[in-house]
C-alpha distance (Angstrom), angle and dihedral (degrees) to the residues before:
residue distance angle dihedral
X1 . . .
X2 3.64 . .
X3 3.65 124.8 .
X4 3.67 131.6 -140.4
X5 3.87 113.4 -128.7
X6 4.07 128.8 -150.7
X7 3.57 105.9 -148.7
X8 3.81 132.2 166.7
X9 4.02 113.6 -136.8
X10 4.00 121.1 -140.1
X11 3.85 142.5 -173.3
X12 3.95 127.7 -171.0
X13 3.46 123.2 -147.8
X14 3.83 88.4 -130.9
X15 3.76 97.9 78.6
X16 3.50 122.7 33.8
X17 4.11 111.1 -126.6
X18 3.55 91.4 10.7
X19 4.28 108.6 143.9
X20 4.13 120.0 -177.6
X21 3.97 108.4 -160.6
X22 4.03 97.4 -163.3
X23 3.56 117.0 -174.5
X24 4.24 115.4 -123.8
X25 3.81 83.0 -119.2
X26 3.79 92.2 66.6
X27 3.77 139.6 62.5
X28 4.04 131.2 -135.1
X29 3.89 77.4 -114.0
X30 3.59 107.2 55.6
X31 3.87 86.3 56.7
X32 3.98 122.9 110.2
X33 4.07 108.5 -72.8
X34 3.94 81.3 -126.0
X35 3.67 100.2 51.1
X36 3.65 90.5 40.0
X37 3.85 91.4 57.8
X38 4.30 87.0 50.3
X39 3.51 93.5 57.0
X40 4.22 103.2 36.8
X41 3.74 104.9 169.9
X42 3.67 110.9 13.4
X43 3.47 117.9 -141.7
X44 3.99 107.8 -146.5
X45 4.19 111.6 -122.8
X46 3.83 108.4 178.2
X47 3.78 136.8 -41.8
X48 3.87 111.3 -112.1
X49 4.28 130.0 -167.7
X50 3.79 93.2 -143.8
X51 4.28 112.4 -142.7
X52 3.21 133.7 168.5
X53 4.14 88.3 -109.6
X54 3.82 86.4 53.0
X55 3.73 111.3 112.1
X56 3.49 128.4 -140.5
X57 3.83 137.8 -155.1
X58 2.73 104.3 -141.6
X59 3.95 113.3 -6.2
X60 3.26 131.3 70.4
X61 3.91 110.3 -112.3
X62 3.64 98.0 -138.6
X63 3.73 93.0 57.9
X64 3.91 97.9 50.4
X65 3.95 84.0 43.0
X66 3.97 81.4 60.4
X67 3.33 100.2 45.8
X68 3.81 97.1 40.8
X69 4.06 84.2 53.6
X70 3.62 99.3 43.9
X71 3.60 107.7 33.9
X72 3.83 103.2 10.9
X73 4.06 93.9 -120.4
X74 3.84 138.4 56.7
X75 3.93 115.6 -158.1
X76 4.24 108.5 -142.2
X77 3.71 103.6 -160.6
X78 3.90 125.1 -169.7
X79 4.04 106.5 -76.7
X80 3.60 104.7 -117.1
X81 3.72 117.3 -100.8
X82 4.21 122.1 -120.0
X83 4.18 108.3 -73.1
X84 3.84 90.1 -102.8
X85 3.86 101.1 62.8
X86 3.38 93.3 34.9
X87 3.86 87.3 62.7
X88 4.02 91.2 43.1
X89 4.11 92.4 -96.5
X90 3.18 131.2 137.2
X91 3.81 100.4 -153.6
């Protein structure tokens, strides 16, 4: 049986395309010392009832259902950009 989750939805204006999916269950403070220290002061985005009908972006909905479940976050990070403009090219 799968289980619908409440979650709230973050960004930081520290790093660019960074996303924190935290579960209602959980506070900013019961994160990771590491992950809190990434983030800093969130910035709230949306709240979101995650299903498995609920469509992502750019995640895949089974994964943040996961991590929401098992850890009571998932961390959405920037999707890395082609080889060449990572490296400055323009190829």
């Amino acid at each position: 049986m799968t289980v619908n989750i409440n979650c709230s939805i973050f960004k930081t204006n520290k790093k660019e395309g960074a996303y924190l999916y935290l579960a209602k269950s959980l506070s900013f403070k019961e994160l990771p010392a590491p992950l809190q220290q990434l983030f800093g002061e969130q910035i709230e985005v949306m709240e979101l009832l995650v299903t498995p009908d609920t469509h992502l972006a750019t995640e895949e909905v089974g994964l943040v259902m996961d991590n929401l479940s098992n850890q009571g976050f998932h961390l959405q990070m920037q999707p890395v950009e082609i080889a060449g403009k990572v490296l400055g090219r323009n190829e």
